[in-house]
Biotite code that builds the C-alpha atoms (Angstrom):
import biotite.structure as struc

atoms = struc.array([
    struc.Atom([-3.466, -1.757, -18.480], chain_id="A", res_id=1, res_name="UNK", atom_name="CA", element="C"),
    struc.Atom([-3.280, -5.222, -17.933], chain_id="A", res_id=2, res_name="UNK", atom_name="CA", element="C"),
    struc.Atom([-4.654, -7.214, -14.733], chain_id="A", res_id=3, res_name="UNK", atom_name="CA", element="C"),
    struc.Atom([-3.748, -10.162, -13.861], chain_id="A", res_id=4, res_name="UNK", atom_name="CA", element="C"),
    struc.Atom([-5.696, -12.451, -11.457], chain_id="A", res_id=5, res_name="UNK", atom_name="CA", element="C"),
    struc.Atom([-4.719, -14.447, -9.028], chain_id="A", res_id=6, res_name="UNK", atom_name="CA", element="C"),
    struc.Atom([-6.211, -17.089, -6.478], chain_id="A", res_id=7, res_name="UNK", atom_name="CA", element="C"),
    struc.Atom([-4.353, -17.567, -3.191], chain_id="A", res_id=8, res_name="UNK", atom_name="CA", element="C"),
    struc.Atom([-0.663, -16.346, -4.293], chain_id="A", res_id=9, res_name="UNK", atom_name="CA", element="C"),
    struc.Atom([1.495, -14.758, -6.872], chain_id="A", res_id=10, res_name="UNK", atom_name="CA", element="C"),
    struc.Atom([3.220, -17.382, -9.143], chain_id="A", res_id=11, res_name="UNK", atom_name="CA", element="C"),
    struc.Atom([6.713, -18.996, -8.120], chain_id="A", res_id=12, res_name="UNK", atom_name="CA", element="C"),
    struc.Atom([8.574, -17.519, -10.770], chain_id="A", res_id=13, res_name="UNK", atom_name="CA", element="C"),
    struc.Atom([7.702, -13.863, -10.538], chain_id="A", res_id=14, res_name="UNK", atom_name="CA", element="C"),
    struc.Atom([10.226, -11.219, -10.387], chain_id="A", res_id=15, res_name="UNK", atom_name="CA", element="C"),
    struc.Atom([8.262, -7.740, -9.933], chain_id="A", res_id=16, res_name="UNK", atom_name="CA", element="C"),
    struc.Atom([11.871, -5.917, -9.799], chain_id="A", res_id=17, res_name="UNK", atom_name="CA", element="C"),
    struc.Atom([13.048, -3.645, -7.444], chain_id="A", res_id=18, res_name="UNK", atom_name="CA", element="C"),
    struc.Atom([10.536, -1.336, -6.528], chain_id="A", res_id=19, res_name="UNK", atom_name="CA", element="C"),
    struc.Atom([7.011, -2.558, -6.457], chain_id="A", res_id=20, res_name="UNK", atom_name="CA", element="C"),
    struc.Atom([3.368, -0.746, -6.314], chain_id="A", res_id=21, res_name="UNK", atom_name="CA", element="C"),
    struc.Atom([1.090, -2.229, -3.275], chain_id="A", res_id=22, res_name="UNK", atom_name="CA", element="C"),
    struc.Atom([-2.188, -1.856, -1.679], chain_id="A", res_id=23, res_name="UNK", atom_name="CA", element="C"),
    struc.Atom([-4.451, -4.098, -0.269], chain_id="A", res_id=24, res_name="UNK", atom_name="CA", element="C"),
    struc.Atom([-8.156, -4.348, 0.029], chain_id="A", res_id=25, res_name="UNK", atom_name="CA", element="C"),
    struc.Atom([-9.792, -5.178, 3.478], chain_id="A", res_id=26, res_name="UNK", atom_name="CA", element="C"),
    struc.Atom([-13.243, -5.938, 4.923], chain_id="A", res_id=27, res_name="UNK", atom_name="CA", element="C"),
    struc.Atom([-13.341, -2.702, 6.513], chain_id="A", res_id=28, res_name="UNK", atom_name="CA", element="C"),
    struc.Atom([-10.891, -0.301, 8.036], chain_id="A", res_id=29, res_name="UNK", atom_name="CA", element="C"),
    struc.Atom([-10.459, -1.797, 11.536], chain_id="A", res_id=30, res_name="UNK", atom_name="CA", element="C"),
    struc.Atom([-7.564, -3.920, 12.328], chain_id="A", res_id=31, res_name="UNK", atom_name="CA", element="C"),
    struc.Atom([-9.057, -6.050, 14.920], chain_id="A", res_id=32, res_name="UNK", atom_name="CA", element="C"),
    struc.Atom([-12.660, -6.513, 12.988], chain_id="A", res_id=33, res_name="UNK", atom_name="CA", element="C"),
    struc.Atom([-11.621, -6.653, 9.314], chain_id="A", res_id=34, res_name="UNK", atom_name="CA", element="C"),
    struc.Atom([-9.886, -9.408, 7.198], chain_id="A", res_id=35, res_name="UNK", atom_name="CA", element="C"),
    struc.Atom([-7.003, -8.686, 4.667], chain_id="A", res_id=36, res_name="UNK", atom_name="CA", element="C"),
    struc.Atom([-8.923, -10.134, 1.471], chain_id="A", res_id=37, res_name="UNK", atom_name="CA", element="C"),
    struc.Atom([-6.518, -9.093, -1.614], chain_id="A", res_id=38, res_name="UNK", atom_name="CA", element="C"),
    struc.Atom([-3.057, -7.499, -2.073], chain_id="A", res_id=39, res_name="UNK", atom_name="CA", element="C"),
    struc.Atom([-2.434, -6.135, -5.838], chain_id="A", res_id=40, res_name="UNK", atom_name="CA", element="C"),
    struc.Atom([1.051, -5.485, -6.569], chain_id="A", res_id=41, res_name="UNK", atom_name="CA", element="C"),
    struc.Atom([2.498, -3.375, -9.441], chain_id="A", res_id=42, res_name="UNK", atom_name="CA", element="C"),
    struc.Atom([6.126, -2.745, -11.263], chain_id="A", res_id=43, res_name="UNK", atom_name="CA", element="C"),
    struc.Atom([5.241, 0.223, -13.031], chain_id="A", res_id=44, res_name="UNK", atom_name="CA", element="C"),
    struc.Atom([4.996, -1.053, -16.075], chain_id="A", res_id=45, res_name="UNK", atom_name="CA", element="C"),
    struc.Atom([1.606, -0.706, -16.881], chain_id="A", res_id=46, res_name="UNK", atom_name="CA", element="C"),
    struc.Atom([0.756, -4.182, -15.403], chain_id="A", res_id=47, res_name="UNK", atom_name="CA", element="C"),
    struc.Atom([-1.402, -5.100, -11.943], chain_id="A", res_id=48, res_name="UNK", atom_name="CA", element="C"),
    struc.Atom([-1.164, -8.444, -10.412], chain_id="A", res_id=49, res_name="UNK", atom_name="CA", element="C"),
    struc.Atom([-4.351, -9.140, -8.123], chain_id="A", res_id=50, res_name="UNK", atom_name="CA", element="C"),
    struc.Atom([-3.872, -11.461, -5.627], chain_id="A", res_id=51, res_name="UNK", atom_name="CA", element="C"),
    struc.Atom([-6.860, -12.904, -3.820], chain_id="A", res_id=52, res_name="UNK", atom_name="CA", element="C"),
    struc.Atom([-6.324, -14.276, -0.331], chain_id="A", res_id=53, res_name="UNK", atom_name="CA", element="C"),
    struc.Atom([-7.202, -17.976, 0.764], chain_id="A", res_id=54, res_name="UNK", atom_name="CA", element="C"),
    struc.Atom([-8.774, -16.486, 4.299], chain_id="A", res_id=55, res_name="UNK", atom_name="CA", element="C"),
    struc.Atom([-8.610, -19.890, 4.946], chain_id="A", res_id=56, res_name="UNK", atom_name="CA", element="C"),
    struc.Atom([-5.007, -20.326, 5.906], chain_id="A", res_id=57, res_name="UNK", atom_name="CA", element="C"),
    struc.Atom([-3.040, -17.329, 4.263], chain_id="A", res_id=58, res_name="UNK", atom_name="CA", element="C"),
    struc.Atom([-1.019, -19.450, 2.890], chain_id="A", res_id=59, res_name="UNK", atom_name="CA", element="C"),
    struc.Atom([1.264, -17.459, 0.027], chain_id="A", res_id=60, res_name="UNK", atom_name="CA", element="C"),
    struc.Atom([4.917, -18.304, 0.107], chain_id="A", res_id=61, res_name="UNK", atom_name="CA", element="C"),
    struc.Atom([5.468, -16.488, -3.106], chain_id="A", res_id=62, res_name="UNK", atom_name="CA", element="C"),
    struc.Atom([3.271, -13.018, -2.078], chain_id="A", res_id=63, res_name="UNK", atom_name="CA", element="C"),
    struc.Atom([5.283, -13.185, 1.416], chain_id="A", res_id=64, res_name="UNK", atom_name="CA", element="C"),
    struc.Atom([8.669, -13.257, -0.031], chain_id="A", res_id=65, res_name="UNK", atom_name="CA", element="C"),
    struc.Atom([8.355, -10.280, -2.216], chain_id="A", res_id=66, res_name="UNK", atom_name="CA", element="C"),
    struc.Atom([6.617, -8.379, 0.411], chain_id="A", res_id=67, res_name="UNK", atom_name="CA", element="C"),
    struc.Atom([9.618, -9.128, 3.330], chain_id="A", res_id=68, res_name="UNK", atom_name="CA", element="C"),
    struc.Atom([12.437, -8.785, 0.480], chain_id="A", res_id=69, res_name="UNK", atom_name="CA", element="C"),
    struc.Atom([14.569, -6.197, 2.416], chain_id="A", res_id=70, res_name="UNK", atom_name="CA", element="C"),
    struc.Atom([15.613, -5.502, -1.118], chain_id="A", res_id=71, res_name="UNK", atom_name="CA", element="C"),
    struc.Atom([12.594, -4.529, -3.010], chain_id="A", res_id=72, res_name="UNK", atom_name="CA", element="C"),
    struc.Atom([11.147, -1.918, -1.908], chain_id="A", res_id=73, res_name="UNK", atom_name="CA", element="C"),
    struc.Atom([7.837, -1.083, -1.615], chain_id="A", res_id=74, res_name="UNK", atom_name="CA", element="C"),
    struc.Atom([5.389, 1.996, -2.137], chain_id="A", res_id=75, res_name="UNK", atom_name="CA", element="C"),
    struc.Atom([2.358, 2.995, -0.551], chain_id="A", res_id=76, res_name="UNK", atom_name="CA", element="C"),
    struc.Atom([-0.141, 5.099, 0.098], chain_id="A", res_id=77, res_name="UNK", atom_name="CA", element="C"),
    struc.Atom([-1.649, 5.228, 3.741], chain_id="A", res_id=78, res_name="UNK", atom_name="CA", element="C"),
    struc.Atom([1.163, 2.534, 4.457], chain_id="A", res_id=79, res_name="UNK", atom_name="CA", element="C"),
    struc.Atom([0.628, 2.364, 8.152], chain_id="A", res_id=80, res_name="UNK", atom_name="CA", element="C"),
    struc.Atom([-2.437, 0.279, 7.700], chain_id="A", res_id=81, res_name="UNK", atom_name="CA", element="C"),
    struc.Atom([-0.909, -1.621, 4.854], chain_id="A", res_id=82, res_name="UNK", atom_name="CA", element="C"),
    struc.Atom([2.300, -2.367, 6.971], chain_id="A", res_id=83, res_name="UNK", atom_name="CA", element="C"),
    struc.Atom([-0.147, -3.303, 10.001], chain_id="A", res_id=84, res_name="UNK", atom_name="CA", element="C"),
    struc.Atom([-2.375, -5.454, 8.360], chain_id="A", res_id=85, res_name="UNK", atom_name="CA", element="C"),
    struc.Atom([-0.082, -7.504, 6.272], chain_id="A", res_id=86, res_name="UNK", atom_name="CA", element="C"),
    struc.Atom([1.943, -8.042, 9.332], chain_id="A", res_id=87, res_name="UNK", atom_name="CA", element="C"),
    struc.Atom([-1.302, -9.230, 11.387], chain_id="A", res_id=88, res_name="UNK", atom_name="CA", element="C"),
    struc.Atom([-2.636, -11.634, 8.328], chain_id="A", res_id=89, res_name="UNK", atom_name="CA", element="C"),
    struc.Atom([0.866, -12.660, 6.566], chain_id="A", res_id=90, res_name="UNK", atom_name="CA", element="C"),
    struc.Atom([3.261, -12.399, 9.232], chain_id="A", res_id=91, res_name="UNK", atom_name="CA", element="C"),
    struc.Atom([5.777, -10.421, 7.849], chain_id="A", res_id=92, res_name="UNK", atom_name="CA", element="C"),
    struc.Atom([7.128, -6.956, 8.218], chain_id="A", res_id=93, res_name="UNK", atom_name="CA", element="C"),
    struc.Atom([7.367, -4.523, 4.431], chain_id="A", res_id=94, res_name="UNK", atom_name="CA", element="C"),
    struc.Atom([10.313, -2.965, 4.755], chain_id="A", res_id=95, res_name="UNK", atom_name="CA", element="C"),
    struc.Atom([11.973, -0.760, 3.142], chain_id="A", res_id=96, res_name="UNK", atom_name="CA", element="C"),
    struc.Atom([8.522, 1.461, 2.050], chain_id="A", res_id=97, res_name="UNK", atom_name="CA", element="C"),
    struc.Atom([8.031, 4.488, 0.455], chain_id="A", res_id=98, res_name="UNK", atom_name="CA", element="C"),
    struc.Atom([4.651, 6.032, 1.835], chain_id="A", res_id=99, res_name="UNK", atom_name="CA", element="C"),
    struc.Atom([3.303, 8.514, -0.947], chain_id="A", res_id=100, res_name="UNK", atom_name="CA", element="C"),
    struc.Atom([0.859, 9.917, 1.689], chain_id="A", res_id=101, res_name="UNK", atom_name="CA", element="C"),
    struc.Atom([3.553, 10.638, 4.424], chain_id="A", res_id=102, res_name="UNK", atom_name="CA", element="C"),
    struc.Atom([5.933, 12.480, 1.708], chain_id="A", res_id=103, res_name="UNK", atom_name="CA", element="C"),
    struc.Atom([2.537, 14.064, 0.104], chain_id="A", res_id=104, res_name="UNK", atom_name="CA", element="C"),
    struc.Atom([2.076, 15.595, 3.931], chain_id="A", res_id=105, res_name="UNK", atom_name="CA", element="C"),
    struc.Atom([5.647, 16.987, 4.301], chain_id="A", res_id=106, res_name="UNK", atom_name="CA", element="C"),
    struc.Atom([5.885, 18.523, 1.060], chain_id="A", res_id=107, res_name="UNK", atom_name="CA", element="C"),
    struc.Atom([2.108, 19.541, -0.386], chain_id="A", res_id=108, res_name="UNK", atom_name="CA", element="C"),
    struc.Atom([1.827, 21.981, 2.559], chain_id="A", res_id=109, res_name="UNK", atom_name="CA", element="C"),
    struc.Atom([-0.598, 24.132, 0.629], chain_id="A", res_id=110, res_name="UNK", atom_name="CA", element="C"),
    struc.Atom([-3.423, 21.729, 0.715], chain_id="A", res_id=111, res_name="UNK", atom_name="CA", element="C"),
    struc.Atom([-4.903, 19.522, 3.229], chain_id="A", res_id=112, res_name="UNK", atom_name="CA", element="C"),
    struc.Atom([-5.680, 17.155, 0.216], chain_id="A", res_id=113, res_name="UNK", atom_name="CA", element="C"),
    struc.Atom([-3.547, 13.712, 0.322], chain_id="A", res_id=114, res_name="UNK", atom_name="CA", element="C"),
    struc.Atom([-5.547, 11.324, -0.547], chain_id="A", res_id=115, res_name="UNK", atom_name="CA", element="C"),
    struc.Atom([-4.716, 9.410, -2.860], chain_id="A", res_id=116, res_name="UNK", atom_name="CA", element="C"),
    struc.Atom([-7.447, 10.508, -5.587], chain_id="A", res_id=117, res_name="UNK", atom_name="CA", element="C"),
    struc.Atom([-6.239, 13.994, -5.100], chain_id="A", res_id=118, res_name="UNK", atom_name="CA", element="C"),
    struc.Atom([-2.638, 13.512, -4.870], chain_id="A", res_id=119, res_name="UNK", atom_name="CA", element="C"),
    struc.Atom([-3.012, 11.448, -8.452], chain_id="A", res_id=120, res_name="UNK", atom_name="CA", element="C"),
    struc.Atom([-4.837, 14.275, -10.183], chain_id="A", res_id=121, res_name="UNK", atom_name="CA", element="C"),
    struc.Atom([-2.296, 16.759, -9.165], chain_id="A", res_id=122, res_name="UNK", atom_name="CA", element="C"),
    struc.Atom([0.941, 14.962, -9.588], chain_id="A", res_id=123, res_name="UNK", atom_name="CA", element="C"),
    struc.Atom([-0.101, 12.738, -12.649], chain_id="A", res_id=124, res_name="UNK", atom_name="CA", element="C"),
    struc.Atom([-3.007, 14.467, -14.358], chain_id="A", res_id=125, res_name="UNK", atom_name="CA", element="C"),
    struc.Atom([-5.130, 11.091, -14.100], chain_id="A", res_id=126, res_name="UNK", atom_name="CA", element="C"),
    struc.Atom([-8.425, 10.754, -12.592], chain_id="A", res_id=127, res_name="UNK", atom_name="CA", element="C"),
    struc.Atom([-8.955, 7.557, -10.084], chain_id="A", res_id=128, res_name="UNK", atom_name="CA", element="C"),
    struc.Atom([-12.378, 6.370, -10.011], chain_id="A", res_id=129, res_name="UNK", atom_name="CA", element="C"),
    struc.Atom([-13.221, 5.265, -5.965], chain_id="A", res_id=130, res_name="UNK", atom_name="CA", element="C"),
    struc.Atom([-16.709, 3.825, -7.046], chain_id="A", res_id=131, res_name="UNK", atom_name="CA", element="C"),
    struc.Atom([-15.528, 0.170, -5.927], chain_id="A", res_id=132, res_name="UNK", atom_name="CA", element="C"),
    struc.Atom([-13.684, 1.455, -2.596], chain_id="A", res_id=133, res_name="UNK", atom_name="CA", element="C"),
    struc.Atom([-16.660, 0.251, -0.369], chain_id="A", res_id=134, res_name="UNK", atom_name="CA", element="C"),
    struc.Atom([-18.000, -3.030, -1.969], chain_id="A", res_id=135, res_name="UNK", atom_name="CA", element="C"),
    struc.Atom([-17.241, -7.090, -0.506], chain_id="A", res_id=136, res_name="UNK", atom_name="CA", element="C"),
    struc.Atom([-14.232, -7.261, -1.330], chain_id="A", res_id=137, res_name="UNK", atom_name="CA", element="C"),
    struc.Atom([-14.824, -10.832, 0.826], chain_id="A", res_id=138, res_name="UNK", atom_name="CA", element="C"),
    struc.Atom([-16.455, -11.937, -1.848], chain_id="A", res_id=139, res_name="UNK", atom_name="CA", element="C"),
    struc.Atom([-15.782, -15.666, -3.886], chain_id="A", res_id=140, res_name="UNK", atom_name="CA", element="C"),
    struc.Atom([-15.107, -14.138, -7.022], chain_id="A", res_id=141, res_name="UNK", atom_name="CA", element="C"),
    struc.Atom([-13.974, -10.491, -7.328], chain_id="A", res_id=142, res_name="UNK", atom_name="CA", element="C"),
    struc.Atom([-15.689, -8.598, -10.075], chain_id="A", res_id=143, res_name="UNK", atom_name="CA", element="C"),
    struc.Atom([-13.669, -6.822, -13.288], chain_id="A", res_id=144, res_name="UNK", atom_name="CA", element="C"),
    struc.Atom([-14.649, -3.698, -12.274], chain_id="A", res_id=145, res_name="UNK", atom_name="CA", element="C"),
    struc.Atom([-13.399, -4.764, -8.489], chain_id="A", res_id=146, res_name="UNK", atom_name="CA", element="C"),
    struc.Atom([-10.172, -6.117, -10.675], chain_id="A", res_id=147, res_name="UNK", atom_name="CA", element="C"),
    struc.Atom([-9.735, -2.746, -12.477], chain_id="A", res_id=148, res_name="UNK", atom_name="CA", element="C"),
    struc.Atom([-10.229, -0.604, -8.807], chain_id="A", res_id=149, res_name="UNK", atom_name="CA", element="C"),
    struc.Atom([-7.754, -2.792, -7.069], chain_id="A", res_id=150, res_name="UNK", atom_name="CA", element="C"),
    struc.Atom([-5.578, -2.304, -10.425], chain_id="A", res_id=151, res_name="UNK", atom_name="CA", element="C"),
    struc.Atom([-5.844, 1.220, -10.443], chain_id="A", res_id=152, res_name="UNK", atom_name="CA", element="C"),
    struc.Atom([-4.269, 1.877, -7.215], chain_id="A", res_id=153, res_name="UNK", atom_name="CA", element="C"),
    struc.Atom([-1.089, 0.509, -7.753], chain_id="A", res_id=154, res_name="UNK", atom_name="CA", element="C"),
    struc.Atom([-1.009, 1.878, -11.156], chain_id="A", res_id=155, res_name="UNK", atom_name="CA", element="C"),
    struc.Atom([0.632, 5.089, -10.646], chain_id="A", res_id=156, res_name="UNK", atom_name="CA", element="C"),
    struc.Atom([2.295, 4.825, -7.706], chain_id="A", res_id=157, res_name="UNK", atom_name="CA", element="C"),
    struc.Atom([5.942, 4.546, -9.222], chain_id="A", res_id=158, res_name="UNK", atom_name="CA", element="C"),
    struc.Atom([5.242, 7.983, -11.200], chain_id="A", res_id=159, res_name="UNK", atom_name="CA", element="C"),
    struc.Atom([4.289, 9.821, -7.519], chain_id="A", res_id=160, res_name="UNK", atom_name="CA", element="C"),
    struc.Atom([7.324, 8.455, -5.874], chain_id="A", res_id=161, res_name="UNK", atom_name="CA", element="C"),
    struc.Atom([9.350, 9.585, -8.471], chain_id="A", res_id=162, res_name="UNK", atom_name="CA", element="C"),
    struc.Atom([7.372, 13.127, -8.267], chain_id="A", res_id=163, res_name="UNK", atom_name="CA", element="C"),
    struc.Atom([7.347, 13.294, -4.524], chain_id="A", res_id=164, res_name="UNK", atom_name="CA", element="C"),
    struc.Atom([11.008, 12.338, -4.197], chain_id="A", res_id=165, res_name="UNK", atom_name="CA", element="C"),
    struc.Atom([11.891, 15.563, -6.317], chain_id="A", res_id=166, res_name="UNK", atom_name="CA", element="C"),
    struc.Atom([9.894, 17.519, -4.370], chain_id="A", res_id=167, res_name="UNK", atom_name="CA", element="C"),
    struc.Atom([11.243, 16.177, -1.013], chain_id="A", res_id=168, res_name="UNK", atom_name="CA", element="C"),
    struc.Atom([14.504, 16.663, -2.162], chain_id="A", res_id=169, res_name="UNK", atom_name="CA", element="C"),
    struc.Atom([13.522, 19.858, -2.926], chain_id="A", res_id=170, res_name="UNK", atom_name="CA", element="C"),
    struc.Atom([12.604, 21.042, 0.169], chain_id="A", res_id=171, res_name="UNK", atom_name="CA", element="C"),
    struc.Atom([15.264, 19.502, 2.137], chain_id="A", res_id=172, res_name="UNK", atom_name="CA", element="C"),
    struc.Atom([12.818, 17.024, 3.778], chain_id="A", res_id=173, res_name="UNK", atom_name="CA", element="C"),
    struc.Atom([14.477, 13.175, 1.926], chain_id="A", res_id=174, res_name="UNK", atom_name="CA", element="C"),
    struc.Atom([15.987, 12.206, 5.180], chain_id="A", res_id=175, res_name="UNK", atom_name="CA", element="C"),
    struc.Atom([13.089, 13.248, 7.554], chain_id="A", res_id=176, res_name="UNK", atom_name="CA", element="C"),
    struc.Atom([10.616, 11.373, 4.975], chain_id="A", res_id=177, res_name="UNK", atom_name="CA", element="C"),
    struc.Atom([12.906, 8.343, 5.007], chain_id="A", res_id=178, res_name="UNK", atom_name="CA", element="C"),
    struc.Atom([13.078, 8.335, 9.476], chain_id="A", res_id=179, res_name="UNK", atom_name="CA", element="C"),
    struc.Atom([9.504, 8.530, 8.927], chain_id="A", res_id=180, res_name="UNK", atom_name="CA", element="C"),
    struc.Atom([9.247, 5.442, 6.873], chain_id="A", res_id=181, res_name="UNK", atom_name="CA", element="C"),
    struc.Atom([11.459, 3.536, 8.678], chain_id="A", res_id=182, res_name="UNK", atom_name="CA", element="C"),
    struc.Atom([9.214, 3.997, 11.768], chain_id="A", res_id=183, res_name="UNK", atom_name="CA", element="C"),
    struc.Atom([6.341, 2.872, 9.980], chain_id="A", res_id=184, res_name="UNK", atom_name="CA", element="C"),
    struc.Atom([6.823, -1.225, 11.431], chain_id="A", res_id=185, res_name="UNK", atom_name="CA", element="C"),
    struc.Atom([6.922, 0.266, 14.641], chain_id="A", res_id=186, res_name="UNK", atom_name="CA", element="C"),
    struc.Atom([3.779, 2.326, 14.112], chain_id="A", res_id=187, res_name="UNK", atom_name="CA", element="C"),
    struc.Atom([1.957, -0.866, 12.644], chain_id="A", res_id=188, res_name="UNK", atom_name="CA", element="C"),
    struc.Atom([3.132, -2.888, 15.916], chain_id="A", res_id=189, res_name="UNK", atom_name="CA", element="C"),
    struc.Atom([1.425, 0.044, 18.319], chain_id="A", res_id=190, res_name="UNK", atom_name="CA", element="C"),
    struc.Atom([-1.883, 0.113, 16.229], chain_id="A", res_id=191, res_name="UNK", atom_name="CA", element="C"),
    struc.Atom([-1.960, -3.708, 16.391], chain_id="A", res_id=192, res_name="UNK", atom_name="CA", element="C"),
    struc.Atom([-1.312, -3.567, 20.308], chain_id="A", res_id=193, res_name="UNK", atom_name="CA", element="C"),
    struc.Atom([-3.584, -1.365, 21.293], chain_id="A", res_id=194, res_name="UNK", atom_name="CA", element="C"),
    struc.Atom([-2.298, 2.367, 20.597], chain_id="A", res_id=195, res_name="UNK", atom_name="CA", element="C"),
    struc.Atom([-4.052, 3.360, 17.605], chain_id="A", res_id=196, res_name="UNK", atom_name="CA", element="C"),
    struc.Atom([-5.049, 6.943, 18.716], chain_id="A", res_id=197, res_name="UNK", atom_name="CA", element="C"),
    struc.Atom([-2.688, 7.507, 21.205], chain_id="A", res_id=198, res_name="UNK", atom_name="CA", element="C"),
    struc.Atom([0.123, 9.728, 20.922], chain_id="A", res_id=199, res_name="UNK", atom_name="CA", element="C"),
    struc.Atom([3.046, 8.189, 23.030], chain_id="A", res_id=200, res_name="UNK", atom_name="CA", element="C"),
    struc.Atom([5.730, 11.096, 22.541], chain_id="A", res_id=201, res_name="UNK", atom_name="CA", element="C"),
    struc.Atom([2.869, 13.509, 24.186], chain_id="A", res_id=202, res_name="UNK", atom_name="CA", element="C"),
    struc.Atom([3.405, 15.323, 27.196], chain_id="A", res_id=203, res_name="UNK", atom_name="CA", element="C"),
    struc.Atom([0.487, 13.617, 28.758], chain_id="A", res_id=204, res_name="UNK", atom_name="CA", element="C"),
])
C-alpha cells in the first residue's frame, strides 16, 4: 500500500480512472456541527491519495472535478453522508455512486452486520483496524497512522463492489440497488434541509 499525501487538493494532472474508492473523514457525524476535514480517494490499485482540506476556503478545483465527473463513478460505503457532506463543503453533487452499504443491506439478509469492518472481513478476508475512527482529524498535520486509517478505507472498496454486484445480480436486486443510488443526491439534499430522521413516504 502506498499513501499519498496531499495538502488542500489532488494534483492537476491526476487521472484516478473510471471508478474510484472514496470516503471522507469529518469532525464528527453531524452535518450541521461537523467540518469535512479530508477526502482519500482510491483506483484500486493498491494506491490511496489523502487529501487534506484547506477549511479555510475549500478551495480544490482538481478534488471537485473528479468527484462531479458524471463519468467516473464513485463507491462508497455509508454514501448518504458522504454525498451530503461533500455537497455542503465542496459544492458539488457525486454522481453516479455505488454505495457498498446499501447493496450489503439488500443482499446480506442473513446478518444485520454492514458495516464496513464486517462487510470487509466477510467479502475480502481482510481485517480493518477502526483504532483511528474517532481521533482530530481537524488537526494541522494528520498522523501516519491517521494516513494509513484514512488509506485503508478506500482500499478495498473496488473488490466489494465487484463482490456485491455478483451477488445483487444474483438475487435479482441490480436495478433496485441502482434506483437506490440514484436517489442518494436527493437523500443528501433532505438531511441537509432539515429531514434527517424523517420518513417522507410514511403514512403519517
Amino acid at each position: 500500500m502506498t499513501v499519498h499525501y496531499h495538502k488542500g487538493d489532488l494534483p492537476a494532472d491526476i487521472d484516478l480512472g473510471p471508478i474510484v474508492a472514496v470516503d471522507t473523514e469529518t469532525l464528527g457525524l453531524s452535518l450541521t456541527r461537523d467540518m469535512l476535514c479530508v477526502v482519500q480517494l482510491s483506483a484500486g490499485d493498491g494506491d490511496a491519495h489523502v487529501v487534506q482540506m484547506n477549511r479555510a476556503d475549500y478551495d480544490c478545483p482538481n478534488l471537485k472535478r473528479v468527484l462531479a465527473d458524471p463519468a467516473v463513478e464513485k463507491i462508497l460505503h455509508f454514501a448518504r453522508f458522504d454525498v451530503a457532506m461533500v455537497d455542503k463543503y465542496l459544492g458539488v453533487t457525486m454522481a453516479p455512486v455505488f454505495c457498498t452499504k446499501i447493496a450489503s443491506k439488500l443482499v446480506r439478509t442473513y446478518t444485520d452486520r454492514h458495516g464496513l469492518k464486517d462487510v470487509t472481513r466477510e467479502l475480502v478476508g481482510a481485517e480493518m483496524n477502526k483504532q483511528q475512527q474517532s481521533s482530530d482529524w481537524g488537526a494541522d498535520e494528520l498522523s501516519p497512522a491517521q494516513l494509513d486509517y484514512a488509506a485503508s478505507d478506500v482500499l478495498h472498496l473496488h473488490k466489494l463492489r465487484e463482490k456485491l454486484g455478483m451477488m445483487l445480480e444474483r438475487e435479482g436486486r441490480t436495478d433496485l440497488a441502482k434506483a437506490c443510488f440514484d436517489f442518494l443526491p436527493t437523500r443528501a439534499k433532505l438531511d441537509l434541509a432539515g429531514w434527517p430522521e424523517i420518513d417522507i413516504f410514511a403514512h403519517s
